[in-house]
C-alpha positions in Angstrom: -66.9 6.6 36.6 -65.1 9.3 34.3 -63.2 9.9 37.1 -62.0 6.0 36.9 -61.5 6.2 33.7 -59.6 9.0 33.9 -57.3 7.5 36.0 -57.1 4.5 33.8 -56.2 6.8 31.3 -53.1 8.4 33.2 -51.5 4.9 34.7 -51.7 3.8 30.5 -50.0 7.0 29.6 -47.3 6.8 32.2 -46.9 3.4 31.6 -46.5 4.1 27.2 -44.1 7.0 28.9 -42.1 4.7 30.8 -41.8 2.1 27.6 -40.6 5.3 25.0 -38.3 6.6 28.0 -37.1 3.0 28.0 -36.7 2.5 24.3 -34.7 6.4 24.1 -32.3 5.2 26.9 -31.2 2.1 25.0 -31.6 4.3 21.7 -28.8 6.3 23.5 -26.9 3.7 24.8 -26.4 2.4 20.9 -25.8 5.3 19.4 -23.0 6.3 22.1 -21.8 2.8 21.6 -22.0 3.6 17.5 -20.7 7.1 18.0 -17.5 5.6 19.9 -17.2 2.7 17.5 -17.0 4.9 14.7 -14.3 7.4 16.4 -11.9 4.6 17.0 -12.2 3.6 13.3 -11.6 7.1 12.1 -8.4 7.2 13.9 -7.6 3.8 12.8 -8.4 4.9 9.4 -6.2 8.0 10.0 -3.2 6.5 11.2 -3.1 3.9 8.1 -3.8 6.7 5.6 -0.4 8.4 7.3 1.1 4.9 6.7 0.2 4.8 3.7 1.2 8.2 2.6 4.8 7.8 4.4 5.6 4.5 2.5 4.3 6.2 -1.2 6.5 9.1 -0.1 10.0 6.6 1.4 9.5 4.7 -2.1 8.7 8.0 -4.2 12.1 9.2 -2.8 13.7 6.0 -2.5 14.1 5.9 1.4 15.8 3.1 2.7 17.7 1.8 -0.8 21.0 2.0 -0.8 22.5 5.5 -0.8 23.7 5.8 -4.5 20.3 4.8 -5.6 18.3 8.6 -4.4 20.9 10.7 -6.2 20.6 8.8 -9.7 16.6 8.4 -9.3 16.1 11.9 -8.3 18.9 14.4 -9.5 19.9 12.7 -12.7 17.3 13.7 -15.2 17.9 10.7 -17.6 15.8 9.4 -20.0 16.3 5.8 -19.9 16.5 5.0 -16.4 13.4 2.9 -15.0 13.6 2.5 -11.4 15.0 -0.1 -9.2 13.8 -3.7 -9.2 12.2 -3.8 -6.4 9.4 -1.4 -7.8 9.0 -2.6 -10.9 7.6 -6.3 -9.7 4.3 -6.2 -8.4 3.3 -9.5 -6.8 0.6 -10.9 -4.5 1.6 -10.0 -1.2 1.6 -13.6 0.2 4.6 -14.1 -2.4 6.6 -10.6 -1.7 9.3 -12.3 1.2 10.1 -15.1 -1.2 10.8 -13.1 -3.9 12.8 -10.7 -2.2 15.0 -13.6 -0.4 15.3 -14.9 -4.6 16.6 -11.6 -5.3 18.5 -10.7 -2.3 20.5 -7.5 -2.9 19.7 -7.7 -6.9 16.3 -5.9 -5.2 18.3 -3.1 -6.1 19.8 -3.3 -9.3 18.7 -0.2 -11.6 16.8 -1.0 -15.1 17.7 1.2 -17.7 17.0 1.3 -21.4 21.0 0.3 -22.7 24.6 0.5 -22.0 24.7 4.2 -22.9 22.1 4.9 -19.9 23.9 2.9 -18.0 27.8 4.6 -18.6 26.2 7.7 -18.3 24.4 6.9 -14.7 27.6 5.1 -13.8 29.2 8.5 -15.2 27.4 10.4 -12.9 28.0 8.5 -9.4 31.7 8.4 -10.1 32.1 12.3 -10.8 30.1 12.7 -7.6 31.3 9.9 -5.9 28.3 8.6 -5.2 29.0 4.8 -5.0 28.2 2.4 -6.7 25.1 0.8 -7.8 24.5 -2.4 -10.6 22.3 -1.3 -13.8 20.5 -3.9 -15.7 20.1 -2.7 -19.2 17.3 -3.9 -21.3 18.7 -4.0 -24.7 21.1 -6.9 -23.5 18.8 -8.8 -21.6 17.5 -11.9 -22.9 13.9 -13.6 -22.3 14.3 -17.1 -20.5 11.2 -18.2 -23.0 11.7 -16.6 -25.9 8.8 -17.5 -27.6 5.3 -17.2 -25.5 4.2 -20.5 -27.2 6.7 -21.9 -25.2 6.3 -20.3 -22.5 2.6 -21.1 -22.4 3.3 -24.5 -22.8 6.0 -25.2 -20.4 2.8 -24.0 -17.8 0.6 -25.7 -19.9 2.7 -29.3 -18.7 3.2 -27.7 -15.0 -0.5 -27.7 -14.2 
């Protein structure tokens, strides 16, 4: 009899040995599944961090404007001159292809504090012969709704 139950005892234990060796295989199979998984992300993660870092960096140095644009943004140390257009909107994304068809090449118009920024900015691309670039200066713009009760209520009617 212990004999028989010894041998009951052994066909239970290889069978529990069979179910764990079972279990650790698919445990494996998951975690090499997991493991892979997570390796593509990190590269996908990688590449859009590069992306990311290139486009701070073209905008930073004003890659792809117009070519009097770097110069005045980057050499001319003047106080006064706010960037171009383009960033200084910030919109939804869905809405950034209509605004820059609205805009065109005004994208890249330069906003500056007044006039006097602008001659000397305009100074400065002529002595260099830079080019020539369109400055918008603040002190002689105009607000379409000059009073924000207005404006709110002109919305107010839209809605």
């Amino acid at each position: 009899m212990h004999w028989k139950r010894t041998n009951e005892e052994q066909m239970s234990l290889e069978q529990k040995f069979h179910e764990l060796r079972g279990k650790m295989e698919s445990y494996k199979s998951q975690l090499d599944s997991l493991t892979k998984e997570y390796n593509e992300s990190q590269v996908e993660v990688n590449t859009l961090d590069s992306k990311r870092k290139m486009l701070e960096t073209m905008q930073k140095e004003h890659e792809g404007m117009p070519h009097a644009i770097k110069p005045l943004m980057k050499d001319l140390k003047l106080d006064g001159i706010y960037d171009v257009v383009a960033n200084l909107i910030d919109t939804d994304k869905k809405y950034e292809t209509a605004i820059e068809s609205a805009l065109g090449g005004a994208i890249y118009h330069i906003v500056v504090e007044d006039s006097f920024v602008a001659k000397k900015a305009i100074q400065f691309l002529k002595t260099n012969k830079l080019g020539r670039v369109t400055m918008l200066p603040i002190q002689n713009m105009k607000a379409k709704y000059p009073h924000s009760l207005a404006k709110q209520e002109l919305f107010a009617t839209e809605q």
